[in-house]
Backbone bond lengths (Angstrom), bond angles and torsions (degrees), N, CA, C in turn:
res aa  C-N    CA-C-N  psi(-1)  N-CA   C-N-CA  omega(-1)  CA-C   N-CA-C  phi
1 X - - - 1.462 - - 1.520 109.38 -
2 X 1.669 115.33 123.59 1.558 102.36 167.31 1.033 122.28 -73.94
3 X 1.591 125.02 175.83 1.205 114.35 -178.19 1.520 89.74 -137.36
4 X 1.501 101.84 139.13 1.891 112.60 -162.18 1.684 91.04 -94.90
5 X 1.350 100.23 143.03 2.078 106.61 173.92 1.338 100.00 -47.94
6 X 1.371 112.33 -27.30 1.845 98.52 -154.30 1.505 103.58 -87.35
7 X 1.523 116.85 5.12 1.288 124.64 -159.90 1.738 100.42 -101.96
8 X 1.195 115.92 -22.10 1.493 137.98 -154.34 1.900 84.69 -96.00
9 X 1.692 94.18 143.18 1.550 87.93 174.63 1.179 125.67 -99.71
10 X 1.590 101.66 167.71 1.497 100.12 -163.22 1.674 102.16 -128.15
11 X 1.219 108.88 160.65 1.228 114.18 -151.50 1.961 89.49 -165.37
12 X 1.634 96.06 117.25 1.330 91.24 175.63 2.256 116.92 -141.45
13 X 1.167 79.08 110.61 1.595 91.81 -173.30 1.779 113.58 -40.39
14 X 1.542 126.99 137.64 1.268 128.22 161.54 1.473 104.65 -176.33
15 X 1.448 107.66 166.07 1.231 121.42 -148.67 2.082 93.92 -73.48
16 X 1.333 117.95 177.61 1.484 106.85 -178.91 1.416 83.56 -168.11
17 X 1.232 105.83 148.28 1.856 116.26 -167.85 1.893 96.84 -94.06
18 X 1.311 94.63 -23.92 1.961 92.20 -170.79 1.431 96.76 -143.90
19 X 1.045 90.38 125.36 1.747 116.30 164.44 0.977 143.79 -88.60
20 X 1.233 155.08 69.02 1.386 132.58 -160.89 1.901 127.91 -70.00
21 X 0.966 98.33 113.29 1.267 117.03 -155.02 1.300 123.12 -58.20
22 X 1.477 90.77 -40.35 1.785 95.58 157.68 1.666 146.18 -65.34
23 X 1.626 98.48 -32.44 1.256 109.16 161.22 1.419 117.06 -67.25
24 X 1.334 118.06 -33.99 1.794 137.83 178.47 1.688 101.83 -47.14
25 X 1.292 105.51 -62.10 1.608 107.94 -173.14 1.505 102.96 -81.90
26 X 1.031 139.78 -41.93 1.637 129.65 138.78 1.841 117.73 0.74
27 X 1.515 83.11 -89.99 1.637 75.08 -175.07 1.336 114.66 -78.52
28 X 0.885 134.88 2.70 1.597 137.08 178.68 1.801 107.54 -78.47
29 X 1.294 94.94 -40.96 2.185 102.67 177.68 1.440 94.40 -77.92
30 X 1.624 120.06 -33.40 1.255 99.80 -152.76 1.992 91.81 -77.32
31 X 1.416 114.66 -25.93 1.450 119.65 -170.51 1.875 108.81 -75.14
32 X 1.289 115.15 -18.45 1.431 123.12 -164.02 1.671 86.74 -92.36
33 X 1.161 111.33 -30.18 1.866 112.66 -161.42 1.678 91.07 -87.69
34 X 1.532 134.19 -20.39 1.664 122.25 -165.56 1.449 96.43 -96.43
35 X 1.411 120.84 -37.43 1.506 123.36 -168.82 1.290 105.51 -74.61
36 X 0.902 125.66 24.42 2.064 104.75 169.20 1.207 102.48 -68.07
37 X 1.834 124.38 -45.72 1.688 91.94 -158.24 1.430 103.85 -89.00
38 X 1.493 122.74 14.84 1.621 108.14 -176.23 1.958 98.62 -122.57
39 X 1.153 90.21 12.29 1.922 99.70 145.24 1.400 110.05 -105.56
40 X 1.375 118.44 -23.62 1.828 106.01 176.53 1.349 92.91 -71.46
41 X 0.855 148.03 -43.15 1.522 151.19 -151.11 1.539 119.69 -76.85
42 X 1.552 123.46 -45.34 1.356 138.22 104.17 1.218 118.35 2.77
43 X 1.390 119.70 -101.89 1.602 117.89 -172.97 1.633 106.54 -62.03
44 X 1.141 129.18 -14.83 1.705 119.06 151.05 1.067 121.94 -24.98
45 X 1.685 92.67 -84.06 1.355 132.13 -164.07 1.660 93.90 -45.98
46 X 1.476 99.19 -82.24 1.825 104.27 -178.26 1.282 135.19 -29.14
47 X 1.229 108.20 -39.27 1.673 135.75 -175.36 1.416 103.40 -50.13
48 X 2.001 97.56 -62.63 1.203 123.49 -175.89 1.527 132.54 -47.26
49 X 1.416 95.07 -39.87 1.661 128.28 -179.17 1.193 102.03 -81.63
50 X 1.572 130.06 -37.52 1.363 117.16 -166.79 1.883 102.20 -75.33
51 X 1.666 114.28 -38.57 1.587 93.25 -164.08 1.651 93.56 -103.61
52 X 1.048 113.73 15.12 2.112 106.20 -175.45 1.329 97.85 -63.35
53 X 1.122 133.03 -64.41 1.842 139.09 -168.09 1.719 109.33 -85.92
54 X 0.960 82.01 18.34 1.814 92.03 177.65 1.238 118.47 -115.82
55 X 1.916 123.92 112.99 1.818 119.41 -157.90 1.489 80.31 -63.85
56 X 1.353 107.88 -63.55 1.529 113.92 -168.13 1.558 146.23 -11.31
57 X 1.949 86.81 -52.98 0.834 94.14 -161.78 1.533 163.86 108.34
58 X 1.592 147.75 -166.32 1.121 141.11 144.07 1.831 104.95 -68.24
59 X 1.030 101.63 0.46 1.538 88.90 179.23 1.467 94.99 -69.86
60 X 0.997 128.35 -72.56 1.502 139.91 164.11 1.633 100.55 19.02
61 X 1.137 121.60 -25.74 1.436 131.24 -173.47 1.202 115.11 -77.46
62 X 1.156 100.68 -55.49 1.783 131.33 -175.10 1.520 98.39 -44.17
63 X 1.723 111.69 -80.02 1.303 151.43 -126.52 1.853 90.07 -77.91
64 X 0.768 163.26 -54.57 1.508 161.58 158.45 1.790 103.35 -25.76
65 X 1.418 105.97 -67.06 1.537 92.70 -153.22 2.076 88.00 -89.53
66 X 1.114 129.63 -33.98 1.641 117.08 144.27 1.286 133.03 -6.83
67 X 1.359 111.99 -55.92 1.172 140.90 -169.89 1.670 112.04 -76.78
68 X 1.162 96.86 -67.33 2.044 112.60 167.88 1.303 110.17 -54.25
69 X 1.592 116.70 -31.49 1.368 109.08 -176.49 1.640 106.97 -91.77
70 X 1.167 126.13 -25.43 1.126 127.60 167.52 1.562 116.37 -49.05
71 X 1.231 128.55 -49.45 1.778 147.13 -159.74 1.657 82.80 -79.34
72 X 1.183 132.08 -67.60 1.325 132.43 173.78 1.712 135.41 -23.43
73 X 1.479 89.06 -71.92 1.157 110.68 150.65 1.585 127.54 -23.20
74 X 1.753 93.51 -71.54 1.894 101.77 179.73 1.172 119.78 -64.65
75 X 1.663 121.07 -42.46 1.314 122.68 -171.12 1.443 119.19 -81.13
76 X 1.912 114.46 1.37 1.443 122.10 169.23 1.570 101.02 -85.18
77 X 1.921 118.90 -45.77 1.013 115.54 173.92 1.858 133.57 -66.27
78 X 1.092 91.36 -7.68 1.706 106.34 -168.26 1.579 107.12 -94.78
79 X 1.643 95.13 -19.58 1.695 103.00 172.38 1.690 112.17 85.30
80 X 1.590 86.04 1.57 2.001 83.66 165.53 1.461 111.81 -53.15
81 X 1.788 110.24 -49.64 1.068 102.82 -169.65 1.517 98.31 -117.42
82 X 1.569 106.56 161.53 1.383 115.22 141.56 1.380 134.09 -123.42
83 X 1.706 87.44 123.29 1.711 98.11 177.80 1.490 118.85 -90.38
84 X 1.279 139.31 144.71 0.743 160.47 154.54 1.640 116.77 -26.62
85 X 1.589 113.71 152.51 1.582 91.42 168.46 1.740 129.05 -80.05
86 X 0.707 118.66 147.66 1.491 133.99 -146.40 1.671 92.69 -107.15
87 X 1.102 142.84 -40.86 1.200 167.91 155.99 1.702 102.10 109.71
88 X 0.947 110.31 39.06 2.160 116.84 -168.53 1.271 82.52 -167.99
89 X 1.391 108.48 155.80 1.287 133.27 176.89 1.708 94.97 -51.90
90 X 1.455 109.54 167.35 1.306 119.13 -161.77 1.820 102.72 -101.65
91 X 1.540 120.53 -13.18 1.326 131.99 169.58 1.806 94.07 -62.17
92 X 1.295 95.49 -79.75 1.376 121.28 -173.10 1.731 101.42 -23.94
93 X 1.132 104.88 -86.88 1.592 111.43 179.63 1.653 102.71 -29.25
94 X 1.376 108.04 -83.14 1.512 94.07 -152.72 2.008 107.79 -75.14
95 X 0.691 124.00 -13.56 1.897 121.98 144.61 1.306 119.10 -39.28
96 X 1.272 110.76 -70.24 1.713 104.39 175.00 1.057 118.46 -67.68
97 X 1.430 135.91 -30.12 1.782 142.14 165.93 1.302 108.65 -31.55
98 X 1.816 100.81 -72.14 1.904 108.56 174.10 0.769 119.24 -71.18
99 X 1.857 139.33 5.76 1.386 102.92 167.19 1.735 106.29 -129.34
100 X 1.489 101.50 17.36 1.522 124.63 146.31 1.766 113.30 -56.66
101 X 1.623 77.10 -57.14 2.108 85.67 -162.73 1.400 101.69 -74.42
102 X 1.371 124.69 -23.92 1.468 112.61 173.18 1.557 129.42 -71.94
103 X 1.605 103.47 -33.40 1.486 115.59 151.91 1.718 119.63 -41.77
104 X 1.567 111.20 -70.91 1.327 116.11 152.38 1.926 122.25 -7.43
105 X 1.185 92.00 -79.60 1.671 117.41 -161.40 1.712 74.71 -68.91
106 X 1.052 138.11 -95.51 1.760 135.52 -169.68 1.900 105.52 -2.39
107 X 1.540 87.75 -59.90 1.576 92.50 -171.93 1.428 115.34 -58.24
108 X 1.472 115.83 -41.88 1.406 115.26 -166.98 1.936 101.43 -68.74
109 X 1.412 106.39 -37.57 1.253 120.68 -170.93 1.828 112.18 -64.91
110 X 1.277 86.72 -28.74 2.105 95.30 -176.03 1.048 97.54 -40.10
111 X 1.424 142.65 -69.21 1.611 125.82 -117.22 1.517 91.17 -101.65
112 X 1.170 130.45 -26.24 1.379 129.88 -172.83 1.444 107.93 -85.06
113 X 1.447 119.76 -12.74 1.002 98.51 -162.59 2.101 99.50 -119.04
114 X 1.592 90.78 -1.89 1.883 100.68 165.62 1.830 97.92 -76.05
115 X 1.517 111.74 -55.34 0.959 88.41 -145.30 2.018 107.83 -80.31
116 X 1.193 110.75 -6.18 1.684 114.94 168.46 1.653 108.47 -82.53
117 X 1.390 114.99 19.47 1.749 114.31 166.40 1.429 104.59 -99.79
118 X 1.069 107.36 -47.53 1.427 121.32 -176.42 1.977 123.40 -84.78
119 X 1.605 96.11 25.57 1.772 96.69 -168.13 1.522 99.05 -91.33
120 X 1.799 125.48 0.06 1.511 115.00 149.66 1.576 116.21 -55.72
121 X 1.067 124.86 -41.24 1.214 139.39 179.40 1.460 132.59 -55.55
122 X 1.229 99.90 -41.85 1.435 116.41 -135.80 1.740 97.66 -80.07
123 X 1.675 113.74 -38.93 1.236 108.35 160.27 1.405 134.21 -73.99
124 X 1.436 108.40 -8.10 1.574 105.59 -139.86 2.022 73.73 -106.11
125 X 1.552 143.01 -43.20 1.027 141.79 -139.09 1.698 100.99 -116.60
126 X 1.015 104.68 158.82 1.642 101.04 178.97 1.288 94.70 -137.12
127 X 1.734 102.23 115.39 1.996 110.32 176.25 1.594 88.69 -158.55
128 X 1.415 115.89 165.73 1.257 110.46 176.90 1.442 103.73 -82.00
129 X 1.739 106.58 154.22 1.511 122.05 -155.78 1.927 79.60 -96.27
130 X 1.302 128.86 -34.41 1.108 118.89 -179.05 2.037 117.14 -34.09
131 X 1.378 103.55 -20.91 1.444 133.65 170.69 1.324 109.28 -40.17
132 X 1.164 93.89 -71.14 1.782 113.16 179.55 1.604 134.51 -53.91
133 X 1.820 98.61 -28.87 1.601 112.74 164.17 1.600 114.97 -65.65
134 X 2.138 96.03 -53.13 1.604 97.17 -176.41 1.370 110.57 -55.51
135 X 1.532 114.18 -39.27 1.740 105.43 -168.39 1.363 106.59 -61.65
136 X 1.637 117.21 -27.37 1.583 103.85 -179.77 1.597 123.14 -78.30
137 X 0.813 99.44 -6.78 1.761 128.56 -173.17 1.706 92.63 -73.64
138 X 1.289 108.72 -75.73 1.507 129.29 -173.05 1.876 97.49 -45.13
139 X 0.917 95.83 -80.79 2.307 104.78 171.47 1.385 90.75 -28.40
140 X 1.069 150.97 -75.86 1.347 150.30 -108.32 1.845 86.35 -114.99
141 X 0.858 121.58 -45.73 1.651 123.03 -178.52 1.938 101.76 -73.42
142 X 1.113 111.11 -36.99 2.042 112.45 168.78 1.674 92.48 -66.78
143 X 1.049 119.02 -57.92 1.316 105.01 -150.52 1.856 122.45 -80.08
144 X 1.147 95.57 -0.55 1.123 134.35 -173.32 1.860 117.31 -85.23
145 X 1.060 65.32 -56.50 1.573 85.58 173.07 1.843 126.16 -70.74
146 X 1.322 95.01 -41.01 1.637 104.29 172.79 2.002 79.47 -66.35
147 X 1.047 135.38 -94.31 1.195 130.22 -161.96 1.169 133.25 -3.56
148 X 1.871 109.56 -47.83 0.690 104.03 -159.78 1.688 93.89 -96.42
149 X 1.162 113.34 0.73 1.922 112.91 178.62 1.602 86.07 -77.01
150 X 1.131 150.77 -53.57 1.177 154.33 -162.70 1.919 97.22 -67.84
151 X 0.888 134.32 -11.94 1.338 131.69 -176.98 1.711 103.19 -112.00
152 X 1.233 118.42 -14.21 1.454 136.81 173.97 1.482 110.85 -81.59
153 X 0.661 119.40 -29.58 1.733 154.24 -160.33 2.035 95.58 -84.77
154 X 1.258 86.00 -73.97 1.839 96.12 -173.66 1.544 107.02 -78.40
155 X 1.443 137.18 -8.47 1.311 127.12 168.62 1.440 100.86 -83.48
156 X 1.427 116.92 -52.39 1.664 96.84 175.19 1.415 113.33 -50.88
157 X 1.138 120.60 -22.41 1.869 109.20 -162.62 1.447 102.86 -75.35
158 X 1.652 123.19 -35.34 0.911 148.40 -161.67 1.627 100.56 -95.65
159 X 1.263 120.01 19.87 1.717 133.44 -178.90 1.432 99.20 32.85
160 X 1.074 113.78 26.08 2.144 98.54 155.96 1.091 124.93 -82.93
161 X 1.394 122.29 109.36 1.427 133.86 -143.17 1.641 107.82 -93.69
162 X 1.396 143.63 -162.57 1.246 128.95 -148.18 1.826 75.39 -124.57
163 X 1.680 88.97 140.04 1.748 100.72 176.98 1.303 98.66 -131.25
164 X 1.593 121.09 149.72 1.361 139.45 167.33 1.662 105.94 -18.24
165 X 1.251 112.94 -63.23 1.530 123.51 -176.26 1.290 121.48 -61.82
166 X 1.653 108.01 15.68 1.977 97.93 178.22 1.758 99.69 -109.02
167 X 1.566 95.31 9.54 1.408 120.64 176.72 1.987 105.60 -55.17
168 X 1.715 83.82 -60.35 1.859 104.81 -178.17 1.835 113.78 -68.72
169 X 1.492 96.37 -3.66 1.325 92.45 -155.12 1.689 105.41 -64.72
170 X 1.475 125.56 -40.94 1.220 131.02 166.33 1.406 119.74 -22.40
171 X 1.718 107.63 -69.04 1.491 106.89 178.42 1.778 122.15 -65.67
172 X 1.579 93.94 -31.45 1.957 83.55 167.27 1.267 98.77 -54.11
173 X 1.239 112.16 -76.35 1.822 100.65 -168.54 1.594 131.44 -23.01
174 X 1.609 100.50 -71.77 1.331 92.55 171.65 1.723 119.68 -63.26
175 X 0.992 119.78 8.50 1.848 117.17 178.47 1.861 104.48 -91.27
176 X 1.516 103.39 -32.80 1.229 126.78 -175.30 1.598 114.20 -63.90
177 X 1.516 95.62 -54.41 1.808 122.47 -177.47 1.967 92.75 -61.67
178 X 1.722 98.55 -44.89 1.993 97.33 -165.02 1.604 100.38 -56.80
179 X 1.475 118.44 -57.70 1.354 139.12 176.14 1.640 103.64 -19.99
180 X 1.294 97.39 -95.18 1.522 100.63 176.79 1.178 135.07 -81.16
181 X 1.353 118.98 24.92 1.665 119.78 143.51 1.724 110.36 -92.82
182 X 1.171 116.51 -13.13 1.469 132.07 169.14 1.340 110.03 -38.16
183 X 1.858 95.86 -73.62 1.403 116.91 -175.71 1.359 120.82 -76.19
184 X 1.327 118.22 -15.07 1.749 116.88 177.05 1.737 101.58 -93.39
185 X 1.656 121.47 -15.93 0.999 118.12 -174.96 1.886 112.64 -74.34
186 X 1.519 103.70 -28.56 0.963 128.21 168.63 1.826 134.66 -64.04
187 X 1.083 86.22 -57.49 1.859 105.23 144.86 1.380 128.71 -45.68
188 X 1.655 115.87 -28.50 1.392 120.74 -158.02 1.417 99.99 -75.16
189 X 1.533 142.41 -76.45 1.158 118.07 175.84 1.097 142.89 -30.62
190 X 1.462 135.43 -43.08 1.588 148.67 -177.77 1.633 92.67 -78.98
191 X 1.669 120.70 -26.89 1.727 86.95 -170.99 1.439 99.23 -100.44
192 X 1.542 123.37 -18.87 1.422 109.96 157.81 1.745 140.17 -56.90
193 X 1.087 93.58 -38.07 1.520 94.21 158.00 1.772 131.16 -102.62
194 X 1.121 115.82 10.23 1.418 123.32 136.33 1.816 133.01 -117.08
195 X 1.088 120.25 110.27 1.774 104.88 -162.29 1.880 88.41 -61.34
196 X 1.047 108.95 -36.39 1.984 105.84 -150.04 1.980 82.65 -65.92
197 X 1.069 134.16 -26.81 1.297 102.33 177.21 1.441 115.39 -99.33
198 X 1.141 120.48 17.72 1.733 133.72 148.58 1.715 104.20 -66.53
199 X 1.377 109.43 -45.88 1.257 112.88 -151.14 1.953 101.86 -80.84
200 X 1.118 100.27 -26.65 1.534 108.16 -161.92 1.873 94.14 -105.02
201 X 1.732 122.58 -5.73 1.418 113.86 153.77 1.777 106.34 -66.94
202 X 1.489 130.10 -69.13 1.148 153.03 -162.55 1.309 89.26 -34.87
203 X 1.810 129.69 -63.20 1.101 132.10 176.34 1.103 132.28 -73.00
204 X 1.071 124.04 -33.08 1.607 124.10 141.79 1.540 120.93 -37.85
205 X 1.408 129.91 -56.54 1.345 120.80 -166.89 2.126 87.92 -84.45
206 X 1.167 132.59 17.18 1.349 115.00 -179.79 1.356 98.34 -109.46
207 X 1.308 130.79 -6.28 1.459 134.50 164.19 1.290 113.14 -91.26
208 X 1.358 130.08 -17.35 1.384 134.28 -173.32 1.833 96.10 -82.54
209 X 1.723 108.25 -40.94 1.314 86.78 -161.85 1.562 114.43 -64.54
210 X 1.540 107.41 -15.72 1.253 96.68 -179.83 1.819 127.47 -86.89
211 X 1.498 88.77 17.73 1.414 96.07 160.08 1.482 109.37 -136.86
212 X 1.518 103.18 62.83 1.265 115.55 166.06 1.264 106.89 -138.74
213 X 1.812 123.76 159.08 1.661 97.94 -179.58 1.383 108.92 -95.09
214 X 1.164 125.09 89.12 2.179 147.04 169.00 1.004 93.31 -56.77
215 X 1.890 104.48 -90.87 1.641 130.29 -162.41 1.752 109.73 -96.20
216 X 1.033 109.39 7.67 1.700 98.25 -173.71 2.002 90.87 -168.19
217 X 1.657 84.14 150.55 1.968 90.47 -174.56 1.289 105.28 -88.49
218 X 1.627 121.85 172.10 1.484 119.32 -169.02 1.985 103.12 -91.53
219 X 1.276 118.05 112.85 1.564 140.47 177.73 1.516 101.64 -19.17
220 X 0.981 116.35 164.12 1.368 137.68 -174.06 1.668 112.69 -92.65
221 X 1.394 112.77 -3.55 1.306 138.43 -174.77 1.026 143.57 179.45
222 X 1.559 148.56 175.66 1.701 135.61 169.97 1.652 100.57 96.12
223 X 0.875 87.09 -177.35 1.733 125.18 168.23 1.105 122.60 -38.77
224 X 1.768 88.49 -61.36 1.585 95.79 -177.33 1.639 123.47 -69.94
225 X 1.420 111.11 -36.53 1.519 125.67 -173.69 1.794 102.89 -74.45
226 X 1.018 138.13 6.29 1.315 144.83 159.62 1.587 110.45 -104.51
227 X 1.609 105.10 -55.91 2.134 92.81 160.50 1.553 114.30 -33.05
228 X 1.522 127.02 -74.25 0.839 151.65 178.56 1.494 121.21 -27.44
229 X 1.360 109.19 -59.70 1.639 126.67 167.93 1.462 108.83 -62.97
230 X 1.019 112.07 -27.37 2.178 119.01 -173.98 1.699 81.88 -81.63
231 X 1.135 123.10 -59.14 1.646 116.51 -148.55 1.365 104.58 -42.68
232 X 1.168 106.93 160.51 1.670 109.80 -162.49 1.552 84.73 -101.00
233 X 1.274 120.61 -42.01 1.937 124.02 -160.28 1.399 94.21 -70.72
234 X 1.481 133.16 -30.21 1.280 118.25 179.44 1.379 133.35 -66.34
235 X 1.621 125.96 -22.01 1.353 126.84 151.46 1.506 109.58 -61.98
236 X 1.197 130.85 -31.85 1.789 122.35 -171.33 1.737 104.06 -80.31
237 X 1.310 111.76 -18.22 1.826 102.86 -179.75 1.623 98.37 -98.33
238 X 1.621 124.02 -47.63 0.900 103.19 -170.08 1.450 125.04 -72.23
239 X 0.707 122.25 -39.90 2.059 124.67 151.17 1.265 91.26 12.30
240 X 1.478 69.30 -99.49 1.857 114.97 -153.19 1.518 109.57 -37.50
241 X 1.788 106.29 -34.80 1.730 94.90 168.38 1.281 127.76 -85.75
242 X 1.364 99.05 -12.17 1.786 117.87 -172.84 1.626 102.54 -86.59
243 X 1.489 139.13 -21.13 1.338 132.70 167.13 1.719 103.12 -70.01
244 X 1.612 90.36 -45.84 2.027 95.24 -168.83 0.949 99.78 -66.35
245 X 1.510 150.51 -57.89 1.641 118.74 176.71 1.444 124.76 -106.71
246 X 1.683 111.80 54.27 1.341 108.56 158.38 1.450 101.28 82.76
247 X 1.344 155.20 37.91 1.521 128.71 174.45 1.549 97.08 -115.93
248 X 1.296 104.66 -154.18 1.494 101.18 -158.67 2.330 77.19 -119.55
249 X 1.384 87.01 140.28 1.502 89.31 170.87 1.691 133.94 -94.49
250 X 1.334 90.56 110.14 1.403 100.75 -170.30 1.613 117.90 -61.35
251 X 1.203 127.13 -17.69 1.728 129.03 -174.54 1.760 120.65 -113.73
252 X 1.321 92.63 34.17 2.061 105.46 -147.18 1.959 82.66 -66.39
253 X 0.963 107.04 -53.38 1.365 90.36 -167.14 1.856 130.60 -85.32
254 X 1.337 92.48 8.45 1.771 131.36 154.90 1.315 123.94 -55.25
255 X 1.528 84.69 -63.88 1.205 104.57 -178.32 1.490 121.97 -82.49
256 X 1.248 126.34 -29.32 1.183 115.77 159.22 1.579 127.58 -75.80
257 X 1.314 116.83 -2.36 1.457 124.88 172.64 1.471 95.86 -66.89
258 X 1.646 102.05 -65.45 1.598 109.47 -168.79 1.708 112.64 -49.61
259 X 1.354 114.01 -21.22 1.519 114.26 -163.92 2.242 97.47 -91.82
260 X 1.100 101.64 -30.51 1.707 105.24 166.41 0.990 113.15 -56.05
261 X 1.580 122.38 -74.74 1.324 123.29 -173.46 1.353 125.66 -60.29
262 X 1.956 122.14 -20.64 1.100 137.21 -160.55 2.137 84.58 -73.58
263 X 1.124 105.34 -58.85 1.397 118.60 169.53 1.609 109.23 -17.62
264 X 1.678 105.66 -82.05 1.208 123.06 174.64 1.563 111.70 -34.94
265 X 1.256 134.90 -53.76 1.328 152.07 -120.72 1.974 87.76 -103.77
266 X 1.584 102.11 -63.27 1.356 95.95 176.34 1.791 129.94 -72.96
267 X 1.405 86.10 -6.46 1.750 70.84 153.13 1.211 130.94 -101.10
268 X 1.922 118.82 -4.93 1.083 135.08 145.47 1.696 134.43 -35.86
269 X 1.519 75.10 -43.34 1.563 92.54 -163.11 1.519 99.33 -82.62
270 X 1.600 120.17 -38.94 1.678 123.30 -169.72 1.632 93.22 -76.02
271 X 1.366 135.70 -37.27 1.902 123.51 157.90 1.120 109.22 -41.07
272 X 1.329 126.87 -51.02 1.602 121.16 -171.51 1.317 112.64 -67.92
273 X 1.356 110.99 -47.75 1.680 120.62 -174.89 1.440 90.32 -58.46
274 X 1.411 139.66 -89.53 1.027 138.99 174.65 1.878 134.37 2.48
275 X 1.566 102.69 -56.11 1.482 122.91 168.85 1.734 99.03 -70.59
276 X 1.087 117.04 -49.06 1.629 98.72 -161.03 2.013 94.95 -94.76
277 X 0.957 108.68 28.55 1.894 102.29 170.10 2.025 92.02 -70.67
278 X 0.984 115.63 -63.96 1.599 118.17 -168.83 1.960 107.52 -46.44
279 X 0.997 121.72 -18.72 1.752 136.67 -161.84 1.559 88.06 -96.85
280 X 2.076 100.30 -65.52 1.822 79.85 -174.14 1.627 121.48 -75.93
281 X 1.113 118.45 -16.01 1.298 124.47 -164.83 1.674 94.64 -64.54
282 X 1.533 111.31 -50.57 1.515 115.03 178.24 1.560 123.62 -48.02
283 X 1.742 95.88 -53.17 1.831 99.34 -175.17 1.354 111.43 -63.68
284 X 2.061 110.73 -30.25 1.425 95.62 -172.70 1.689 133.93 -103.70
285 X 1.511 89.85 32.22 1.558 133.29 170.68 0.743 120.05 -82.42
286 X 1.724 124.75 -45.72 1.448 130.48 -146.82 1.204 96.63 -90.69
């Protein structure tokens, strides 16, 4: 049987002064719930493309927060600096910090950075863009995952043995992953249609990490140990390292504030993404 163009549906984006809000989140669950397999297909494709021309590789993963933790490492041992006790070996700590905070930064980075792969597309094809979040979701949950076998890897080496609490460790994660696809989902319009406020997030969250505890714990006093306690990113790293090797969690009821609202926030944020698809689809046409 052929199938005539005029038979195929059509669906055509423009601005609308009133919305009805209910039908909005309607088709938006009903569009986030059809696209799984043409976000697997997506995060295929991407996955594929990212390590094919690469000698490297998925190592490529490793080698960043490796690297940061290495410089750390020497300049605590070399006596440039002094860190504080960490209450875990001093490898341990700042290893899992960077490749906590890079998980972090991945998540916030997903949605902006699925849906500016696909802006050949984005006018020319009609599928739900809700597509483009899950596929970043999916990338960010693979890549994530080798990470975190690579962080599994160095606590045994480092004889930190398996505690009740690597039980929870799943749901930190995914509360962690919800968190900051929340906030990058949120970001995604304003940094797609301006690069300079892409450019001045990247640098923004690279001053935050250093007032987060990554490479060094939050002081016993001052300025800083109240910055630190306010930061919102500091309940989502310290968790997540404090279930993986057994300590007692200092931000539990922080952190579950941040993990409610993170909830709230991304379905906020997928309405917003949603309303402004017709705005970016236009600017990144023209």
């Amino acid at each position: 049987m052929k199938v005539q163009i005029s038979d195929l549906p059509e669906k055509v984006y423009s601005r609308q002064n009133r919305t009805n809000l209910g039908k909005l989140v309607a088709d938006m669950l009903a569009d986030v719930w059809s696209s799984h397999f043409l976000a697997r297909q997506f995060a295929k494709r991407d996955i594929s493309a990212q390590y094919r021309q690469s000698y490297l590789g998925i190592l490529w993963l490793f080698l960043t927060p490796i690297a940061s933790a290495l410089v750390w490492i020497f300049l605590n041992n070399s006596g440039t600096l002094s860190i504080a006790d960490t209450g875990m070996p001093y490898p341990v700590y700042v290893f899992s910090g960077t490749l906590i905070w890079s998980i972090l930064i991945d998540a916030i980075n997903s949605p902006t950075q699925s849906t500016n792969s696909a802006r050949d597309i984005l006018s020319k094809v009609n599928f739900p863009k809700e597509a483009l979040i899950l596929s970043g979701v999916y990338k960010l949950i693979f890549n994530s995952l080798v990470k975190i076998f690579l962080l599994g890897i160095f606590l045994l080496f480092f004889d930190v043995g398996f505690h009740l609490s690597l039980l929870y460790f799943p749901l930190v994660f995914i509360s962690v992953i919800l968190v900051g696809t929340a906030v990058g989902l949120f970001l995604t319009p304003i940094g797609l249609l301006y690069t300079d406020v892409s450019r001045l997030i990247t640098m923004g969250l690279t001053l935050i990490m250093y007032l987060t505890p990554v490479m060094y714990g939050i002081p016993d006093s001052g300025l800083m140990k109240i910055i630190m306690e306010l930061n919102p990113l500091t309940p989502l790293v310290t968790t997540l390292r404090e279930v993986a090797v057994g300590q007692d969690v200092q931000f539990l009821s922080y952190f579950l504030v941040l993990t409610g609202l993170g909830i709230v926030f991304l379905f906020i944020s997928l309405i917003i993404y949603r309303l402004s698809i017709p705005v970016i689809v236009e600017r990144l046409s023209a």
